[in-house]
C-alpha positions in Angstrom: -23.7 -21.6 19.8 -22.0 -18.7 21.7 -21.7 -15.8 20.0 -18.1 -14.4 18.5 -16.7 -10.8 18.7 -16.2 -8.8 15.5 -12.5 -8.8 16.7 -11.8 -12.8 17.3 -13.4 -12.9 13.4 -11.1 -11.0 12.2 -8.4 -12.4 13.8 -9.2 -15.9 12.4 -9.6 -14.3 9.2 -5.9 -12.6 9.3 -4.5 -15.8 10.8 -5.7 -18.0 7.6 -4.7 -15.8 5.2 -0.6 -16.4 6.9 0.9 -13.0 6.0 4.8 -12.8 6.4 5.5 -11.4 9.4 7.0 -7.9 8.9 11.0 -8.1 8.8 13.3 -5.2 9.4 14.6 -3.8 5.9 18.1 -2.4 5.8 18.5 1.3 4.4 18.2 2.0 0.9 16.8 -1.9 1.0 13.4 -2.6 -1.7 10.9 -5.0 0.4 11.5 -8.3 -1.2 7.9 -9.3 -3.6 5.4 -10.8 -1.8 2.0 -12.1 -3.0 3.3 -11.4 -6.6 3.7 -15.2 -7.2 0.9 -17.9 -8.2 -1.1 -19.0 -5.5 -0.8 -23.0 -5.7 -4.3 -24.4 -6.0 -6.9 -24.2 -2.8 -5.0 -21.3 -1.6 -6.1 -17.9 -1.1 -3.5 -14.9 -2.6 -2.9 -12.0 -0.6 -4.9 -9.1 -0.6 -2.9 -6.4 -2.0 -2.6 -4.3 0.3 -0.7 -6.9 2.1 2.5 -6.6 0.0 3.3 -3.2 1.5 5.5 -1.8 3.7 3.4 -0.4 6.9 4.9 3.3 7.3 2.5 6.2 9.3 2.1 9.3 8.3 0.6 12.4 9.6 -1.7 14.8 7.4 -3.4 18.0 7.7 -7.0 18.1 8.3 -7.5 19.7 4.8 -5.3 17.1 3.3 -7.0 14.3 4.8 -10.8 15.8 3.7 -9.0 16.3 -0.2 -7.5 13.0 -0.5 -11.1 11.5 0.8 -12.8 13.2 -1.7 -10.5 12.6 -4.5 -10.7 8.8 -3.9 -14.4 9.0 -3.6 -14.6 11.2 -7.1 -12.2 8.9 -8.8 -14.0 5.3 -7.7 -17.2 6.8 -9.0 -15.7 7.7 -12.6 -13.9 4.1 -12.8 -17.5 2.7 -12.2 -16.4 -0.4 -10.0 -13.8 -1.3 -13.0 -10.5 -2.5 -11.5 -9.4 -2.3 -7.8 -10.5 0.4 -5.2 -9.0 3.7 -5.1 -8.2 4.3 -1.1 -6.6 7.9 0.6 -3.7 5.3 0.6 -3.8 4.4 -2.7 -3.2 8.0 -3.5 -0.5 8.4 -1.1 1.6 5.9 -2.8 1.1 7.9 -6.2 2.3 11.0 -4.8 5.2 9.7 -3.4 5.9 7.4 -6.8 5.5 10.8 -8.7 7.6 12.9 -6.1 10.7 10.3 -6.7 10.1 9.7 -10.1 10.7 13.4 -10.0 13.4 14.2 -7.9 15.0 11.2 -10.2 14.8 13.0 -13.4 15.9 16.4 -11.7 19.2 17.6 -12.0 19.8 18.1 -8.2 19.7 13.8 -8.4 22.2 13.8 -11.0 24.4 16.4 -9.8 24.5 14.4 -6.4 25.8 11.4 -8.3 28.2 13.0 -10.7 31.1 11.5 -8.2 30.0 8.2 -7.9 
């Protein structure tokens, strides 16, 4: 049996799993919910991280090393209980707190007053 690159597994491995491919979203637009439903039986669900929106983003060396350690603190505290914390993971907290702020500020609502 010939032997199979790391890569070509993987890419078998992506291909069964039959994520959506990407579509462009409109501006202001919430990705619709995928992978929230029931899987029907003898199906695999989507890994979570999956269901989100790929966007890049550049960080500061010391950024990167403090978010790494972070995640690695807070995965040893939760002692394997629930899913793994990931730089990423944090990412999407931090920007979920930086709205949820900029929400209940008063520059957002003074924006809005005309509308």
């Amino acid at each position: 049996m010939k032997r199979r690159r790391l890569a070509e597994l993987v890419r078998e491995e992506a291909g069964a799993l039959e994520a959506p491919a990407p579509r462009e979203e409109e501006a202001g637009e919430a990705p619709p919910a995928r992978g929230l439903e029931a899987p029907s039986p003898g199906e695999r669900p989507l890994p979570p991280y999956l269901t989100y929106v790929r966007k890049e983003c550049r960080l500061r060396p010391d950024q990167l090393d403090a978010l790494t350690a972070l995640a690695r603190r807070l995965n040893r505290e939760r002692k394997g209980k629930g899913e793994r914390i990931t730089e990423n993971t944090l990412i999407r907290w931090a920007v979920d707190m930086l709205l949820e702020n900029y929400r209940n500020s008063d520059i957002f609502h003074s924006e809005n007053k005309g509308d």
